[in-house]
N, C-alpha and C positions, 0 to 999 in steps of 0.2 A: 241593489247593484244595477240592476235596470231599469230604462226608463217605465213607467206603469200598462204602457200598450205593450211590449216585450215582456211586463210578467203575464198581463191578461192571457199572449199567445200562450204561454207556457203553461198557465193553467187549464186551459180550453183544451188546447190541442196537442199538448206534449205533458200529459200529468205527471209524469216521472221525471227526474234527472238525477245524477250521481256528483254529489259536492265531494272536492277534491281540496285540501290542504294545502296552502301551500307554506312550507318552512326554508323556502329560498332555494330549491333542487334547480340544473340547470334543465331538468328534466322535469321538471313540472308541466309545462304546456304540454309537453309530448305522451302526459300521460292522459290528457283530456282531449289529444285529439285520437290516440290509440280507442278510447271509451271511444270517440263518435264514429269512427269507423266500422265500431261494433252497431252503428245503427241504435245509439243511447244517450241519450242527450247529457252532456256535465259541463261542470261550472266549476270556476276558480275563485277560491275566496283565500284570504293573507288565514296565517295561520291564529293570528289572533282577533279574530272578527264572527266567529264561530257564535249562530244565533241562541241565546238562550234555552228558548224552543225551538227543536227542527221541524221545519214548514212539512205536513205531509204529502208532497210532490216529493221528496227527497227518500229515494229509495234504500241508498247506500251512499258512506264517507269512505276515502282514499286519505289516507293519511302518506304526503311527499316525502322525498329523502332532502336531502340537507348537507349544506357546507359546512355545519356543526357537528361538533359530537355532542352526543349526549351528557360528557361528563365535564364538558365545561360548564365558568361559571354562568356564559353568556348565552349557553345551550336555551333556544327557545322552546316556550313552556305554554301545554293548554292542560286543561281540567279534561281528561278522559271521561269522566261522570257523563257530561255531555254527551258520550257519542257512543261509549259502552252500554251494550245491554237497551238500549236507543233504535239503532238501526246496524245494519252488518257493516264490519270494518275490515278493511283492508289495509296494511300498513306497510308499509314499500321502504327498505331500509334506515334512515332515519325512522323511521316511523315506528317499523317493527324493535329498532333497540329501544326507542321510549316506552313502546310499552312493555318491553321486557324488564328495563330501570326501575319503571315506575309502577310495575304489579308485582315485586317479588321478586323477580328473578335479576342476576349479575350480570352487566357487561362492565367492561373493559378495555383501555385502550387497546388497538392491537401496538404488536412490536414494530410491525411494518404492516402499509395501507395493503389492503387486500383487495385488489385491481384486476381488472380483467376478465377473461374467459374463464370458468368451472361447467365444471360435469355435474348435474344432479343423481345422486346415488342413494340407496334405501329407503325405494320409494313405499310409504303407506297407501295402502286404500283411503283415497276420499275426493269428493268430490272435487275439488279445486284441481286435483290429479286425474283426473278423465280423460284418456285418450293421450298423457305425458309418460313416455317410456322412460325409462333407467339409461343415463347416460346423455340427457337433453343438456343439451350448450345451455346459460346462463352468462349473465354481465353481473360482474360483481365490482362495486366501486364505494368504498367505507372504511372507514377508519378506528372503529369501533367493531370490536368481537362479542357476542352474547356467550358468557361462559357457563350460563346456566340461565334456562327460561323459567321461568314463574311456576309454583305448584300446581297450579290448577290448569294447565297448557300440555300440550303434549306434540313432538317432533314430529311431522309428518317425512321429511327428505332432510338430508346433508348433502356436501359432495365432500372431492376428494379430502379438499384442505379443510373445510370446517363442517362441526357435526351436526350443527343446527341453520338450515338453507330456509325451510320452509315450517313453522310451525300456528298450529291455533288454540284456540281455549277448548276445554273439554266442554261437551254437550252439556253434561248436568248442571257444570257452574255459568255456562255462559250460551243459552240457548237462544240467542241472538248470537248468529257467528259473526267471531273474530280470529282474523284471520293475519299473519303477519310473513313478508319476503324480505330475508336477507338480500337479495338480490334485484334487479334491476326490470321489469315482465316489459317496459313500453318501449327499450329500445331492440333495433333490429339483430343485436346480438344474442339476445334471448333467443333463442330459436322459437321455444313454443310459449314465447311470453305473452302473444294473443289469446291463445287457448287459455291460457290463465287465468287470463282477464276476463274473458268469456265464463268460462265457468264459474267465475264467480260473480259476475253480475248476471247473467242470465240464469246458473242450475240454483245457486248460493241465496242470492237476492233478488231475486225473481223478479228482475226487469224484463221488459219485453222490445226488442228492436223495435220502435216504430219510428224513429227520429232519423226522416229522409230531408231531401230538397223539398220535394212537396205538401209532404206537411207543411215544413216551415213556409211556405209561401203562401198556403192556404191559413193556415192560422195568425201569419203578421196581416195580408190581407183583412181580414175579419177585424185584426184588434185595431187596427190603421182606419179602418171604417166606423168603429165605435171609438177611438179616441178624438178622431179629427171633425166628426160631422160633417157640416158644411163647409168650418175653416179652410183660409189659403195657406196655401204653403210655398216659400219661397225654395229652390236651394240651385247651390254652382256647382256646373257639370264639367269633368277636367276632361270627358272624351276615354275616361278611363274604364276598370271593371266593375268598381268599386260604388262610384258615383250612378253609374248609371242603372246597375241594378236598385239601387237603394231606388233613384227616382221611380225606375219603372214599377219597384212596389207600393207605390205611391201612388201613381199613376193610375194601378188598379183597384186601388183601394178610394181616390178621391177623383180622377178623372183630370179636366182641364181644370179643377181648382188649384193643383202645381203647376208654377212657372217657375219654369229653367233657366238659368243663364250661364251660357258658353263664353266664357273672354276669351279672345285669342292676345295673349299674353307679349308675341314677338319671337318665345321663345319654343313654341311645337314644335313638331318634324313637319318633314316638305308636304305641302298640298294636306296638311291634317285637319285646317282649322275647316274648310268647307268639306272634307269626306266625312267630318265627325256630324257637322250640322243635319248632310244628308242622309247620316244613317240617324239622328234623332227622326226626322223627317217621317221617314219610312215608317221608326216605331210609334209615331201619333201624337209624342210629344211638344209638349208646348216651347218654343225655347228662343231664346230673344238671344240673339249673337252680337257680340261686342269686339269692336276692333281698336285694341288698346295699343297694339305693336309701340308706337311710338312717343305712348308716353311711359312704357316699360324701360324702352332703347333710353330714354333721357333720364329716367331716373338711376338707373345702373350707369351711367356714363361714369368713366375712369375706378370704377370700385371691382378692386379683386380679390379682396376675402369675402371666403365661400362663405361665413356664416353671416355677414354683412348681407351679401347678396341675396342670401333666403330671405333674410328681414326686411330687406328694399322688395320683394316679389310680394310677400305677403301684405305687406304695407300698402303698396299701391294696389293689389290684388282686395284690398277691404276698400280703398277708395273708389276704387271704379265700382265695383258690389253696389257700394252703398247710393251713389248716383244712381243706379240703375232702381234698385228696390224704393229709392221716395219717388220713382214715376210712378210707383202704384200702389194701389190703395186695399184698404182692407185684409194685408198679410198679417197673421198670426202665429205662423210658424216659421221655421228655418230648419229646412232638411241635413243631413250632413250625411257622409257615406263612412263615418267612423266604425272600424271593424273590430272584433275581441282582441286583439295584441293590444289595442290603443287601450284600452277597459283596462285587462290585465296589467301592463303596463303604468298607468296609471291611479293603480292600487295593491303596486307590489310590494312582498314583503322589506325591500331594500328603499321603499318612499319612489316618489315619481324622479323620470328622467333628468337630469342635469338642464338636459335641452330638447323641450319639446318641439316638432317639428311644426311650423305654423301652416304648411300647405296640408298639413294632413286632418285639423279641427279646424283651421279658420280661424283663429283665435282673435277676437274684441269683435267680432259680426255679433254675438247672439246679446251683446251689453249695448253694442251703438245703436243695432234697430229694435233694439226694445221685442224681442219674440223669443215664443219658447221654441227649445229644441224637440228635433223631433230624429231619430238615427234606427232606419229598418234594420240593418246589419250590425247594429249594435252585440248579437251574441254569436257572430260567425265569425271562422279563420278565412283566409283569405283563397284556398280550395275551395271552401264551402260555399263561398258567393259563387266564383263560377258555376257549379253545378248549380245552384239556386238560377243563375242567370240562364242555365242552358236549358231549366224545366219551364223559365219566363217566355221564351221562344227569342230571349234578344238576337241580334244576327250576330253571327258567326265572328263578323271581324272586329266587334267589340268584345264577344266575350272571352272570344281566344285572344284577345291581345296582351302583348307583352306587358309588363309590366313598366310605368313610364312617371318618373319622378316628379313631385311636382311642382317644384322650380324649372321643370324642364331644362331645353338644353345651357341655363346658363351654369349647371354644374356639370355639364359635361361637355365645357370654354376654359379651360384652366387660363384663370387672369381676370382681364376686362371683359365686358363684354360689346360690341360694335354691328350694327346690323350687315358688317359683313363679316365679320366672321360666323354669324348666327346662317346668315347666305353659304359659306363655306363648308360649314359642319353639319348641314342641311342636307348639302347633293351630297357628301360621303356617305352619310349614313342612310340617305335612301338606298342609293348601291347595294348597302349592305343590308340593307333588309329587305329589298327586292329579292338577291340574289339567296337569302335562305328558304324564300319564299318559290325562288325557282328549284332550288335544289332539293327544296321537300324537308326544310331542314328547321322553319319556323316553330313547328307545334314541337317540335320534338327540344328546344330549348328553352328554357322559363324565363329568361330575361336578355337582350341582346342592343349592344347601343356602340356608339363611337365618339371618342373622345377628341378632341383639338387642342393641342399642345401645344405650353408655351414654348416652343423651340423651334430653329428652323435649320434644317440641315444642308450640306452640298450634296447633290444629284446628276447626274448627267443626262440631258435631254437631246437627242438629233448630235448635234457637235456644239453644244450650246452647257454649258455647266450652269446651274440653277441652286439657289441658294432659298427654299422653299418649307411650307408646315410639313408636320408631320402629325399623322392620326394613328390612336391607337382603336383594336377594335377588341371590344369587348361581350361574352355571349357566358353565361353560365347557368346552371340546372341548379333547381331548387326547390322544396313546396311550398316554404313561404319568405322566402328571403333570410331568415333568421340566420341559417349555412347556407352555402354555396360552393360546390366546387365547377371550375373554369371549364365549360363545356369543351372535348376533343372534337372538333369539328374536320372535317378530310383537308390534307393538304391544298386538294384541289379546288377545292373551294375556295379555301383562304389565298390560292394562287390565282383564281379569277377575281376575288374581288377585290385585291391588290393592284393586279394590273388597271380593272377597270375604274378605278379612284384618282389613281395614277394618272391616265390616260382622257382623264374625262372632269378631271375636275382644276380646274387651272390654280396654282396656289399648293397645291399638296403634292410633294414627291416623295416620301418616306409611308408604308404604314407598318405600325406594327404587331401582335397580338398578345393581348395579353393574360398569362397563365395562371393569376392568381387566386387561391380560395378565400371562402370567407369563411371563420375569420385565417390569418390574421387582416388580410385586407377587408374593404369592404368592397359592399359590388359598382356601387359609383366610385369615382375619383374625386369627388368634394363631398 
């Protein structure tokens, strides 16, 4: 699943990990990143992909819940052999009725989905229960009822409404434990769904936290050293989190053998494209700057579908690359800063995306210049770069920075796009990111931008009526973008940085905010 210098890391320097199941739960990622929180490194594999032999790095399996039931025909199906009596399993609703189906024991539909909050009640002794009292919240969401668990298993907890919450195999028959929850332990309604998790990867299957920031940085460092030798490496830097830690572990791993290249597209926020340079600058990096703006501006001219416009960005976004990379010689690599959702993602149980996004792989770079890939962040969420970047020593205002699309502003130009309006929605949005910046309000939002609308409204200026754009602004809290809800920011804020757009930017007399979560919206507007 990884490239070969990413498993080296993981064998060297992170010998454990915990393989996670996945049978399409929307809750799958969240239980891999619940495990890394615990300081335990895991991995996601589709649910039918499962190795013939388990690698012994693989200390423990997670078996995911499911949009299925069990008792359709469609119900997806693995050979339990594999993973029983193997290594300790944990089975997480879906999970835990397949093996109740599929050892002996009944389920059955329920009459109605059984959804929500429950109380855990009747609690047994045992370790997965350490430190969880009688009466702990749980999330419960399934559609399937166990009406009877398998002979050789035994009920540790119920709650109010069903009598089998938490159960596992008896010691004698199954001394590699397994272990199975009706209920939900990775999300935040579980109350002591951590603990859960906890006890049984650490008391249960005796992992050991050691899967920090700096391991992983010392150990892709080492395998990036022996994969790459003396080879070059090329890769494009967007100014972003993503990019530029991958580079910088690169960087420490082969020195000035990577070169960086920064396009200034046309399309950054104000004064980005030289602050971004000068902070590569400071960090030592090699980096050749490209000033494209204006063969961007011409090839978008007159095109206003968003998804047109991504393919015209990326497109000239590979041309200009590729001019740059035959000025030089002897590259054998091509960096990319692709992160674990892109992985996941792209070997999910439901097949890959409809629509791959091209700014986020680059897509036809690694076919026209003939190099291998090479992706440090290959097994990271996109938290876990940051904190990787902030054990890097990168400065502050790359790795705190917002998170920043990588069509940049022309999906956040509802229409054409013209390099004045790119001028326009420039000076708003600096406004507004200055002024979170002044109010102390930046780090405390996960992504914050300002949109240019196709519309133009009446306003009244001095004694003069004005017939001008309107900007929306947009700011919302999130870990990894996947949800989002629409940050409350203080009136008074949004009533400075209204007037000041207003007042200061000529062309715009409307703004306004916008309240929406993700989903059903998304966080961009294209």
């Amino acid at each position: 699943m990884f490239q070969n210098f990413v498993v080296g890391s993981l064998n060297k320097y992170m010998q454990e990990k915990i393989l996670i199941l996945d049978f399409g739960s929307q809750y799958t990622q969240l239980i891999a990143r619940r495990v890394r929180e615990l300081n335990i490194y895991s991995e996601i594999i589709p649910y039918n992909k499962v190795p013939e032999v388990l690698d012994p790095s693989i200390k423990a399996v997670i078996l995911s819940g499911s949009p299925f039931s069990v008792k359709q025909k469609e119900a997806l199906q693995i050979d339990l052999s594999k993973l029983v009596g193997q290594r300790p399993v944990l089975a997480i609703c879906y999970g835990a009725q397949y093996v109740a189906e599929k050892m002996g024991g009944k389920v059955e539909r329920s009459e109605k989905r059984e959804y929500g909050k429950a109380k855990l009640g009747k609690l047994s002794k045992d370790p997965i229960l350490k430190g969880i009292k009688k009466g702990s919240q749980v999330w419960m969401s399934h559609g399937d009822t166990i009406k009877n668990i398998p002979s050789d298993f035994k009920i540790l907890a119920g709650t109010e409404s069903i009598p089998v919450a938490i159960f596992r195999g008896k010691k004698k028959a199954y001394p590699t434990p397994i272990y199975c929850l009706q209920f939900h332990p990775e999300v935040t309604h579980s109350i002591d769904g951590k603990r859960i998790l906890k006890n049984f990867l650490v008391d249960i299957a005796g992992c050991k936290p050691s899967w920090t920031p700096a391991s992983f940085a010392t150990g892709t460092i080492a395998s990036l050293k022996k994969q790459l030798g003396n080879d070059r490496v090329l890769m494009g830097l967007s100014g972003g989190v993503d990019s530029t830690v991958g580079a910088e572990l690169l960087h420490h791993a082969i020195g000035d053998k990577l070169i960086c290249i920064f396009v200034d597209n046309g399309l950054l926020r104000k004064d980005e494209y030289q602050e971004v340079l000068d902070s590569y600058k400071v960090m030592g990096l090699n980096v050749v700057g490209v000033d494209a703006r204006q063969r961007f501006w011409s090839a978008l001219k007159g095109e206003s579908d968003p998804e047109k416009k991504r393919k015209i960005i990326g497109r000239v976004f590979i041309e200009v690359f590729e001019a740059e990379a035959n000025k030089l010689e002897g590259i054998k690599w091509l960096g990319q800063g692709t992160i674990y959702p892109d992985v996941i993602e792209s070997v999910s149980v439901h097949g890959p995306s409809v629509t791959i996004k091209s700014h986020h792989n680059v897509g036809g770079l690694p076919d026209k210049l003939n190099l291998k890939i090479v992706e440090p962040l290959r097994s990271l969420f996109k938290d876990e770069v940051r904190k990787v970047g902030k054990e890097l020593k990168i400065p502050k205002n790359i790795v705190g920075r917002h998170p920043f699309p990588g069509p940049g502003l022309a999906i956040r130009i509802l229409g054409d796009i013209t390099p004045e309006k790119v001028a326009l929605l420039q000076e708003a949005d600096a406004i507004f990111i200055n002024n979170l910046k002044k109010f102390k309000l930046y780090n405390k939002v996960w992504q914050a931008g300002t949109i240019l609308l196709p519309v133009q409204s009446v306003g009244v200026m001095g004694d003069e009526r004005t017939y001008e754009q309107a900007v929306a602004l947009r700011a919302v809290n999130s870990v990894d973008g996947m949800t989002a809800d629409w940050s409350k920011l203080p009136y008074e804020f949004l009533a400075t940085v209204s007037s000041e757009i207003i007042n200061n930017v000529k062309g715009i007399n409307r703004v306004v905010y916008d309240i929406s979560t993700k989903p059903p919206a998304t966080i961009e507007w294209e």
